[in-house]
C-alpha positions in Angstrom: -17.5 -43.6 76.8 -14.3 -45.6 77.7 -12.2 -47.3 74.7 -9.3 -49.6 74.3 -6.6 -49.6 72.1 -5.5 -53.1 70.5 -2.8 -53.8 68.4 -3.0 -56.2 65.9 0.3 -57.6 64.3 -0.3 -59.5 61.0 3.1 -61.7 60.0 4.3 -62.4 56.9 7.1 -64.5 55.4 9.1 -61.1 54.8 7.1 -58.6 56.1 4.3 -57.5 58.0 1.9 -54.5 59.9 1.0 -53.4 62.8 -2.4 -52.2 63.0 -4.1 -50.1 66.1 -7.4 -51.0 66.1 -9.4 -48.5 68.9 -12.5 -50.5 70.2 -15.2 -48.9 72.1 -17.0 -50.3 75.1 -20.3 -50.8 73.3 -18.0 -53.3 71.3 -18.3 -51.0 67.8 -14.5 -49.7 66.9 -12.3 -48.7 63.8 -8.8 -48.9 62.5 -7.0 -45.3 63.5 -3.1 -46.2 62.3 -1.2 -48.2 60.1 2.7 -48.9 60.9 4.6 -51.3 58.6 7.3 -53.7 60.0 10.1 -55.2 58.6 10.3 -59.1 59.9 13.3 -58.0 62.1 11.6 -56.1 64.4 7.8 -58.0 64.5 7.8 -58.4 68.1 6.6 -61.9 69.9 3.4 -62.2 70.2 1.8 -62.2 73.6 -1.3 -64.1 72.6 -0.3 -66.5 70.0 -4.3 -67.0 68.6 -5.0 -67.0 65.1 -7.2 -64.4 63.1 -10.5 -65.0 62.2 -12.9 -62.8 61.1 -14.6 -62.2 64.7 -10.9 -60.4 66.0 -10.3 -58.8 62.4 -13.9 -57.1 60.9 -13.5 -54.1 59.9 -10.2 -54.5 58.4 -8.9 -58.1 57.8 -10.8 -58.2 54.1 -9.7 -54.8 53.5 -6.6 -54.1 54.1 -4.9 -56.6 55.1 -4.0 -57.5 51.1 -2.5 -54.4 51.2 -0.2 -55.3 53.9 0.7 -58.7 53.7 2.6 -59.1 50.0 4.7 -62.4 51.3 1.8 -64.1 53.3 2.7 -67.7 54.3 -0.6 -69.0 55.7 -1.6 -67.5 58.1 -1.6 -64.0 60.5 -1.7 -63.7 64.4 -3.2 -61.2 66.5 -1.8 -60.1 70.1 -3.4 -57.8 72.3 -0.1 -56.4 73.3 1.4 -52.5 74.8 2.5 -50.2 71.9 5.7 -49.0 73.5 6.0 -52.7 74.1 5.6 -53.7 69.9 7.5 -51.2 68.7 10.4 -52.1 70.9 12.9 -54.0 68.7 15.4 -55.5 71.0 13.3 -58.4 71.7 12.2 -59.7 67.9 15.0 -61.2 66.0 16.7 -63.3 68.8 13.4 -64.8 70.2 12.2 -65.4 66.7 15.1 -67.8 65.6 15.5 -69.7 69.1 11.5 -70.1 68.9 11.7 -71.5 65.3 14.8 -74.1 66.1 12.4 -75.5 69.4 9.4 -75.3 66.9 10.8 -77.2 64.3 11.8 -81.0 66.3 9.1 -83.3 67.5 9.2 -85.2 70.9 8.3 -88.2 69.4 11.3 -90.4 66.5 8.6 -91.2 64.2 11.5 -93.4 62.6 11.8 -95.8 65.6 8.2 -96.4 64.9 6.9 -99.5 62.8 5.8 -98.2 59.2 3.0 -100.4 60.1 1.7 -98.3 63.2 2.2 -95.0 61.9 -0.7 -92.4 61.9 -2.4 -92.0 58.3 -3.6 -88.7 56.6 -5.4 -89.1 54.0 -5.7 -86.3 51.2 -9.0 -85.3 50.5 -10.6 -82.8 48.0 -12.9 -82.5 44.8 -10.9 -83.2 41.4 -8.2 -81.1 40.0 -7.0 -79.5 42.9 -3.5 -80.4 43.2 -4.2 -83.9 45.5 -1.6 -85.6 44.3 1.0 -83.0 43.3 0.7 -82.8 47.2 1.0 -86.4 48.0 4.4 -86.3 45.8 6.0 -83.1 47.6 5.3 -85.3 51.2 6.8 -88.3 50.1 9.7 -86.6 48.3 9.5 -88.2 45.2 7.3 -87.8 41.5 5.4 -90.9 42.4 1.6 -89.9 41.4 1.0 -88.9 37.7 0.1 -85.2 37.9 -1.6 -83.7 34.9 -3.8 -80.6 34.4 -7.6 -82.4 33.0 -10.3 -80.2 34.7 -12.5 -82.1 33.0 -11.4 -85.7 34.2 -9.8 -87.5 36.9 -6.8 -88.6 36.4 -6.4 -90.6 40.4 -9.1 -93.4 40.4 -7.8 -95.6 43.2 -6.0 -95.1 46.8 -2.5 -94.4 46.5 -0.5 -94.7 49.9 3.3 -93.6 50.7 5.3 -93.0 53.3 5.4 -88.8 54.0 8.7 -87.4 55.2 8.2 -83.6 57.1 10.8 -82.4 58.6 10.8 -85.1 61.4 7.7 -86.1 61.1 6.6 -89.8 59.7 3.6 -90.7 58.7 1.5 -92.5 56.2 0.0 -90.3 53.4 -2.9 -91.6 51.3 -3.7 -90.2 47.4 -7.7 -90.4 46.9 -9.2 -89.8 43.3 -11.7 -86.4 43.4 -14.9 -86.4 45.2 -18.1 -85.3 43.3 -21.0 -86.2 46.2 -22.9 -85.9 43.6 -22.2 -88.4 40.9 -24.7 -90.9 39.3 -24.7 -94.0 41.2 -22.4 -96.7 39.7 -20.3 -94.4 37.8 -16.9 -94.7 38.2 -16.8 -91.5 40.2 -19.0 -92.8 42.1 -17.5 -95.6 43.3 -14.3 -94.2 43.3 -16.2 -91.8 46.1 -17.5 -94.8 47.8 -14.0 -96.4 48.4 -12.6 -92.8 49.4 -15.4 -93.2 52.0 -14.5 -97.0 53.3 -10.4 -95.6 53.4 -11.6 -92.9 55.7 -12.2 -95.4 58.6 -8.9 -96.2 58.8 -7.2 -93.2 58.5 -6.9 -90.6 62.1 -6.2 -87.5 60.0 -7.7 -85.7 56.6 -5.9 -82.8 54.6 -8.8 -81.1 52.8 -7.3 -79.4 49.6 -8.8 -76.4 48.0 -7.6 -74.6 45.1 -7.3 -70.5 46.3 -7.1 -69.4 42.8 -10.8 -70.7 41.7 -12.0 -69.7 45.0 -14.5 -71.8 47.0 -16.4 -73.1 44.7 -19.7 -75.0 45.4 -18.3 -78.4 45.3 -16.1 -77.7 48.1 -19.0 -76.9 49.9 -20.2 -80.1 48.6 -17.1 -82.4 50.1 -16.9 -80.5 53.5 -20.8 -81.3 53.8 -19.7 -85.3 52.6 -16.6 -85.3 55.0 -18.9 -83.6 58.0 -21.4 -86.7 57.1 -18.6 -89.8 56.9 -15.6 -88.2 59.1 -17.0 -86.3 61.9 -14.5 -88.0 64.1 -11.7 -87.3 62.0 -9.4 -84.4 62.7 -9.8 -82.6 59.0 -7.0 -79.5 58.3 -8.7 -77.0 55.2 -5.1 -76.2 53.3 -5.5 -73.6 50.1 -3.3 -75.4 47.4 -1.9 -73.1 44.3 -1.3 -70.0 47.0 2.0 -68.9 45.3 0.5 -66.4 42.8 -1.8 -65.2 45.2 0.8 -64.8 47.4 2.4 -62.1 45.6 -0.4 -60.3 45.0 -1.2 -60.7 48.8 -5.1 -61.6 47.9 -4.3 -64.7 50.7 -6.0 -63.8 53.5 -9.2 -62.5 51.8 -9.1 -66.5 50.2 -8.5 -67.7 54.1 -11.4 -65.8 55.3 -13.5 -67.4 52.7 -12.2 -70.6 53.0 -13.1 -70.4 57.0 -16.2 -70.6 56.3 -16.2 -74.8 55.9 -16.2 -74.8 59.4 -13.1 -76.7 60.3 -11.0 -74.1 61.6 -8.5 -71.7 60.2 -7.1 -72.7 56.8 -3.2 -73.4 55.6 -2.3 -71.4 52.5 0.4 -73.8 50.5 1.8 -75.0 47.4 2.4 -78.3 46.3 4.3 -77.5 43.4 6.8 -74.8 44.8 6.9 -76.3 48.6 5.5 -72.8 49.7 3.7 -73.5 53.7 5.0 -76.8 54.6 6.4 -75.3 57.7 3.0 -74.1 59.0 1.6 -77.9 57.7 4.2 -79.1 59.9 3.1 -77.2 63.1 -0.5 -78.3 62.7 0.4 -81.5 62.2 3.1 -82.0 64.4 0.8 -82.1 67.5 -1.6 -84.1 66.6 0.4 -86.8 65.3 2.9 -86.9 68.4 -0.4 -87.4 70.4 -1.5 -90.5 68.6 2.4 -91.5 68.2 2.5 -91.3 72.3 -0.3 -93.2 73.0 1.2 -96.7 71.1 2.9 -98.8 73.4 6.4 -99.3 73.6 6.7 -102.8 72.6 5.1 -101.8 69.4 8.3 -99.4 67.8 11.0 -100.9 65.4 13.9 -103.0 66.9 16.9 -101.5 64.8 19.2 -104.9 65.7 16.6 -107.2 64.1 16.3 -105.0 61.2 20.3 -105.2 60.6 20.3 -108.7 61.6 18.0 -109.9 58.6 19.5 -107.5 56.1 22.7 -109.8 57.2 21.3 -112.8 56.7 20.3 -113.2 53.6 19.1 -111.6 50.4 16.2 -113.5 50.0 14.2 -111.4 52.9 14.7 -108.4 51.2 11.0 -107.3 50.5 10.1 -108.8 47.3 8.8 -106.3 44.6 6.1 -107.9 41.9 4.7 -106.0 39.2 0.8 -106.8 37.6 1.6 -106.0 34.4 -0.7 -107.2 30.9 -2.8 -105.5 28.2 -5.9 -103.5 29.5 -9.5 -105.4 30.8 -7.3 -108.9 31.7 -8.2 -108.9 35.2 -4.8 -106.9 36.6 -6.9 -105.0 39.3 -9.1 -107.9 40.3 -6.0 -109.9 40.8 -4.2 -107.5 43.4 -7.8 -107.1 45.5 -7.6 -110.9 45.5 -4.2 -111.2 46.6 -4.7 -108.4 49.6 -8.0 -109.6 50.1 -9.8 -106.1 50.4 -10.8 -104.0 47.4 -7.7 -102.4 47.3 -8.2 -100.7 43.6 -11.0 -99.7 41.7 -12.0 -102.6 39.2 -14.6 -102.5 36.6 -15.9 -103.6 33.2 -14.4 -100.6 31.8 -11.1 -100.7 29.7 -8.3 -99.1 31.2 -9.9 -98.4 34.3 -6.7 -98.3 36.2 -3.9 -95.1 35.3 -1.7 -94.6 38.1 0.5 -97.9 39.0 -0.6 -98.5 42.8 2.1 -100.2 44.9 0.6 -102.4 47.9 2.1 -104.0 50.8 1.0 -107.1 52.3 2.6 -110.6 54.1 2.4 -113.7 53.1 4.5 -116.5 54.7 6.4 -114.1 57.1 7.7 -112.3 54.1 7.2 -108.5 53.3 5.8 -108.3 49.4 5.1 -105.1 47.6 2.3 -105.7 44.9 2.3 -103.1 42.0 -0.9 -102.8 39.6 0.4 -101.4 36.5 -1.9 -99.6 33.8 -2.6 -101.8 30.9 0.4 -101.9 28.4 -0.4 -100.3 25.2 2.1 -100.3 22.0 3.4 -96.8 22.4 2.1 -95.1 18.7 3.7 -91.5 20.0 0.6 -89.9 19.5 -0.7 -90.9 23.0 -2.1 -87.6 25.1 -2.5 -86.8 28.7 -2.4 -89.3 31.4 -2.4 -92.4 29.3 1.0 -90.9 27.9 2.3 -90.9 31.2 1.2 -94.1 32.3 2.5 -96.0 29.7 5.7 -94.2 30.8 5.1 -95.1 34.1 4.1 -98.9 33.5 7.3 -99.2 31.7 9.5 -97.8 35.0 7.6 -100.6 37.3 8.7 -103.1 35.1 12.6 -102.4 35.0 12.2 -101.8 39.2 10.0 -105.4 39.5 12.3 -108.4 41.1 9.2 -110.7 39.4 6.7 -110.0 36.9 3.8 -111.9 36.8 2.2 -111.3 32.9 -1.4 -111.9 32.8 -3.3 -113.3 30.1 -6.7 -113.7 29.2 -7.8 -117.4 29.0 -11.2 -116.3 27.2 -9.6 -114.4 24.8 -7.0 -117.1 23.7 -9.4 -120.1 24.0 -11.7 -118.4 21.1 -8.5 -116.8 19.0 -5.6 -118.8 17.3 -2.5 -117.4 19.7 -2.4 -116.8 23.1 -0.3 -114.0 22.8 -0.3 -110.7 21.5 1.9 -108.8 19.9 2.2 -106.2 23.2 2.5 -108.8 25.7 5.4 -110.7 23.9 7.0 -107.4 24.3 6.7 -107.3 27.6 8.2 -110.7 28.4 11.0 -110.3 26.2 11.6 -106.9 27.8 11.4 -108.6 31.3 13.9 -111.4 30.2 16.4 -108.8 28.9 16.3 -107.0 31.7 16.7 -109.8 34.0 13.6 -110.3 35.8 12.1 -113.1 36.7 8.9 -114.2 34.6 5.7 -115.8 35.5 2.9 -116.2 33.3 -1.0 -116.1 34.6 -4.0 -117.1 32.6 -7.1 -115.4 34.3 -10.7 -115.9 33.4 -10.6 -120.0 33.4 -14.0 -119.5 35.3 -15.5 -118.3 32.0 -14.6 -121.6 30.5 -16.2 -124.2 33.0 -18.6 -126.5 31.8 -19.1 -129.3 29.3 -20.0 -126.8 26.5 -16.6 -125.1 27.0 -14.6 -128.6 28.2 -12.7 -128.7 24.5 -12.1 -124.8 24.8 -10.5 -125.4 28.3 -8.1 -128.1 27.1 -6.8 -126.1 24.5 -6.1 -123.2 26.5 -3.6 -125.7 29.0 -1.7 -127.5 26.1 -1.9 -124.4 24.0 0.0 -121.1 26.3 2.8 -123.0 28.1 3.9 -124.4 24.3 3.9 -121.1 22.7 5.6 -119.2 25.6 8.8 -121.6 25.2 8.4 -120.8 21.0 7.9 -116.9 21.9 10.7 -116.7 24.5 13.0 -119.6 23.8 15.9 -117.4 26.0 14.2 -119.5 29.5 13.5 -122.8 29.5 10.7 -123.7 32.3 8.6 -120.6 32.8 5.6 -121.1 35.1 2.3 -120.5 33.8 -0.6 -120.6 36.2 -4.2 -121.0 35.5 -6.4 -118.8 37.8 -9.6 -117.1 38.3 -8.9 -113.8 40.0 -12.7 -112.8 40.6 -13.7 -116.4 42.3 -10.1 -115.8 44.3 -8.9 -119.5 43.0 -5.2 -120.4 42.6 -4.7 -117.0 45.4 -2.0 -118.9 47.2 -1.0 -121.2 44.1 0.3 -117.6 42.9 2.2 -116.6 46.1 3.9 -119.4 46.3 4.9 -119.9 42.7 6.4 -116.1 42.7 8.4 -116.8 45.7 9.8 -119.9 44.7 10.9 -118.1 41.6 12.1 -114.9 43.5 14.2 -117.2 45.6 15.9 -119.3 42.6 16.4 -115.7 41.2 18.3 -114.7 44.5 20.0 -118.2 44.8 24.0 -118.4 44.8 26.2 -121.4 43.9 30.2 -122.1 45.6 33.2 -121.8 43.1 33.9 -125.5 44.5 30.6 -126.4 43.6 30.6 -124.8 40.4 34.1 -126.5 39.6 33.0 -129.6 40.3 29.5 -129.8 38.2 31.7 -127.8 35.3 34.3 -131.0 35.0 31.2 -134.0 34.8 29.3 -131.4 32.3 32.3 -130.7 30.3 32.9 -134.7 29.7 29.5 -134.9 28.3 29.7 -132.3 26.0 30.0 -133.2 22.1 33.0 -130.2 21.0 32.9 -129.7 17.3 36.7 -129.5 17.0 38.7 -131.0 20.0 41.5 -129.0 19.1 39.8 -126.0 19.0 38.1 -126.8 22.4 37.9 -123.8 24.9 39.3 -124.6 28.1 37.8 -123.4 31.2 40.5 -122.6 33.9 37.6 -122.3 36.1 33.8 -121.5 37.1 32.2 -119.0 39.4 29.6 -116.7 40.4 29.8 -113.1 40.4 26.4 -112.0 40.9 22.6 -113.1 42.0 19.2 -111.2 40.7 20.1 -113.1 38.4 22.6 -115.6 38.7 25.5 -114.5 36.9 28.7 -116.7 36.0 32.3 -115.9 34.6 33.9 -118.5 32.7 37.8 -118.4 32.7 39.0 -119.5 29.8 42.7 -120.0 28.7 44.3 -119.5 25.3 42.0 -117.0 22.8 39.3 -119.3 21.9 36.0 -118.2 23.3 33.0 -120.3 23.9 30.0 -120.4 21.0 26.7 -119.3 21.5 25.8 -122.8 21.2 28.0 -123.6 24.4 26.9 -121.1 25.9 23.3 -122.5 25.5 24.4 -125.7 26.6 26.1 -124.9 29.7 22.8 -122.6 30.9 20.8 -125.7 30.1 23.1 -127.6 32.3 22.6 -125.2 34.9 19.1 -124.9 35.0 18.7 -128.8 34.6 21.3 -129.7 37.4 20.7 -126.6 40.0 16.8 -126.1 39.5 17.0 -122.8 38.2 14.6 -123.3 35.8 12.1 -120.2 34.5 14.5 -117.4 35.6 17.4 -115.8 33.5 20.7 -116.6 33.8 23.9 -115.1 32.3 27.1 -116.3 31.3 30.2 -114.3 30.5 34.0 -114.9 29.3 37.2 -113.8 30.5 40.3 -114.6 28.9 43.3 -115.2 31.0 47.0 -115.2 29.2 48.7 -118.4 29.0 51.6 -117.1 31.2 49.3 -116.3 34.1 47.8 -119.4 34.1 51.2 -121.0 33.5 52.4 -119.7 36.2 49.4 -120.4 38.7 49.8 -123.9 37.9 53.4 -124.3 38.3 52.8 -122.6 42.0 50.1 -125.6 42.4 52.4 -128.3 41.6 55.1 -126.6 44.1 52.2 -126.4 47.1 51.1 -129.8 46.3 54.7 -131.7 46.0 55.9 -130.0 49.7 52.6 -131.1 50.9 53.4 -135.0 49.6 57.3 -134.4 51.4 
């Protein structure tokens, strides 16, 4: 009976094996040698075909674990001439130029419009390492991660731009699937919008943990994402593969994980980066095919780009953080202003934990919308994710441009104060830090009708009065009155956060400055007149917020209560009400300014000659 002999190489990140397998014609063979390689001599394969456990019975369970001690995802077979693999002249050389062609795309994904790029969404059941994942692509810690096997810490969609290698593309964070849930839970719905994302999205990373094994939920989501995505391109990657990795129990995982039936599986880590070169290769095709198929007209022109950063400040994109106490309506509000259910919303308190960041237009300008977990009074005995999101909550705040406080009209038109202690904090802490403030009362639908007419009165006079008592800092903050589940007041919003965000980016002349200072200086009522401050002159240093340097000769300095009076002035003359503004001194010796004068009266008597 004729046989053949095979060789089988099986690569690893340091190491690897060549096997020689001897089949017979009637298709039955065995494994007759063993030879271990170091990675400097693994020849190139001639059939670059991944194993699977058709090419590798008999031996891929078994002995490959033995072999492979630094597997990095995957092995490849080559039907290939012994004399041929164990010839070393032709491994290192070919290996290293193969790797530097491997690793560039044909396509600049960063000539491409955010907007257009190819999405991949990451898909898997809870407590798998989905968004530890989603944080490695995007290169920063954007996702709360936390260990809770027996909770979900991602509820809503979380999307970010993911940088690998060369690659571009958008990356979305969904919450755990369980197919199984009871209707109406929140993991159920949090499974329904998972399902409504997936129409939008062209690829889907399914995420498995190798150290539990497959377990029968897995089986459970690849059923689910056979059933909703069967047009999607899905890639099975085998998160947590660094311990296995040493113990080189891999590829008996891989074989196991093959069986979901979308094709050989990626063995990675999240956490330590381990496989994101073989992620790149599979992805890198299949996102240079959809990124070819866009049309030309449709990538990023680079000299409009420059030409607006030139212009002005005010079309930078605008950043506005939801922020409020839990259950006010936060949620609802974003879905409202992005018109799509965006985030999971619900009765529930504290329904939302990761701060979501959103991007949407309005008015031909670029607005990122964060949803912040509800601000809780940090005690310091906080545990697990709410710990990190009131961290997390706190960070949005200080990177906002505008903050938009909601409050809940119910809530106040049936208590004594409108605010709480927590969210006085928060506009205070907005203030100091020098962001512009605008106040929202949601819920005014609950108070409609003649019963609640009285109730609805109070609630106007009441909030915009107590505000100015609470933060007496800012005169004129806007307070809105809205109902975020009927969608009313929607554009009232926008346009009262921009026209805040743009007297917050506004800047004033030094002529102009000068010349209000003199008219408001005259109508000022000094204490002492010979004691007076005088201001050599007036200008602007900074915007976001306006800030001003007063010049000031001799060594008295300006009181608090000028100081108050000429911000009043400022706010009342240059409509900068309801954003902060800031004032400092700066002392100039009387010789300086002696002198600078006399040069003034030399310029201006050769001018009169």
């Amino acid at each position: 009976m004729a046989t053949t002999l095979f060789g089988a190489i099986l690569r690893g990140s340091k190491n690897g094996a060549f096997l020689f397998h001897l089949q017979m014609r009637n298709g039955l063979g065995h494994l007759i040698g063993i030879l271990p390689l170091s990675q400097s001599v693994l020849p190139k394969p001639t059939l670059g075909k991944h194993i699977n456990r058709t090419i590798c019975s008999g031996f891929n369970l078994a002995v490959a674990p033995l072999l492979c001690r630094q597997y990095s995802g995957f092995c490849t077979a080559a039907e290939c001439d012994v004399k041929t693999v164990l010839a070393p002249s032709t491994g290192l050389s070919t290996k290293s130029k193969n790797k530097k062609a491997r690793m560039k795309s044909r396509v600049d994904f960063t000539k491409i419009d955010p907007s257009l790029l190819p999405t991949v969404i990451i898909v898997g059941r809870p407590n798998v390492g989905k968004s530890a994942l989603f944080n490695r692509l995007i290169r920063r810690r954007e996702a709360l991660v936390y260990n809770t096997p027996d909770d979900h810490v991602t509820r809503d969609i979380r999307e970010g731009i993911a940088k690998l290698g060369d690659l571009r593309f958008k990356v979305l964070d969904s919450a755990g699937l369980e197919t199984e849930a009871t209707s109406g839970t929140i993991l159920s719905r949090t499974t329904e919008m998972t399902g409504n994302v997936l129409a939008k999205t062209q690829l889907a990373i399914f995420l498995i943990d190798v150290r539990d094994g497959l377990q029968p939920l897995d089986l459970e989501v690849g059923k689910w994402m056979r059933k909703h995505a069967s047009n999607i391109h899905t890639i099975v990657a085998m998160n947590k593969s660094e311990s296995l990795d040493e113990r080189g129990l891999v590829t008996a995982a891989a074989g196991e994980a093959h069986s979901l039936g979308f094709g050989d599986p990626i063995a990675i880590s999240a956490e330590t980066g381990l496989g994101m070169a073989e992620l790149y290769e599979t992805l890198r095709p299949l996102l240079e095919d959809y990124a070819l198929q866009l049309p030309n007209d449709m990538k990023c022109d680079e000299n409009a780009l420059v030409e607006v950063g030139e212009n002005s400040e005010s079309k930078v994109p605008l950043q506005l953080a939801i922020v409020g106490r839990p259950n006010v309506g936060k949620s609802t509000l974003l879905n409202t202003l992005l018109q799509e259910e965006r985030v999971l919303v619900g009765p529930e308190s504290g329904l939302t934990r990761d701060s979501i960041r959103a991007k949407f237009q309005f008015e031909d300008r670029t607005i990122y919308l964060v949803d912040t977990a509800g601000w809780l009074h940090r005690s310091g005995q906080e545990k697990g994710p709410s710990s990190l999101s009131i961290v997390q909550t706190r960070k949005n705040l200080m990177r906002a441009h505008v903050v938009a406080l909601i409050l809940d009209g119910e809530e106040i038109a049936r208590k004594k104060s409108s605010m709480k202690h927590d969210e006085v904090i928060i506009a205070r802490q907005a203030v100091e830090e020098g962001r512009a403030l605008v106040v929202i009362v949601n819920k005014m639908d609950l108070l409609r009708g003649k019963q609640n007419s009285v109730l609805y009165e109070k609630v106007l006079k009441v909030v915009p009065e107590e505000i100015q008592t609470l933060i007496p800092q800012i005169t004129g903050i806007p307070v809105l009155f809205i109902s975020a589940l009927e969608g009313r007041g929607r554009i009232e919003v926008m346009r009262q956060v921009v026209d805040v965000y743009q007297k917050w980016c506004s800047r004033l002349s030094t002529a102009r400055l000068n010349r209000w200072l003199r008219k408001v200086m005259s109508r000022h009522s000094w204490k002492d007149q010979a004691t007076q401050p005088k201001i050599k002159y007036f200008t602007q240093v900074k915007a976001r917020p306006p800030t001003f340097v007063a010049f000031l000769t001799g060594k008295a300095q300006l009181s608090d209560t000028d100081i108050r009076f000429l911000i009043k002035s400022l706010k009342e003359d240059f409509n900068l009400g309801g954003i902060p503004i800031r004032i400092m001194q700066r002392s100039i010796p009387r010789k300086t300014a002696a002198n600078s004068s006399s040069n003034n009266n030399k310029n201006s008597s050769s001018k009169v000659h």
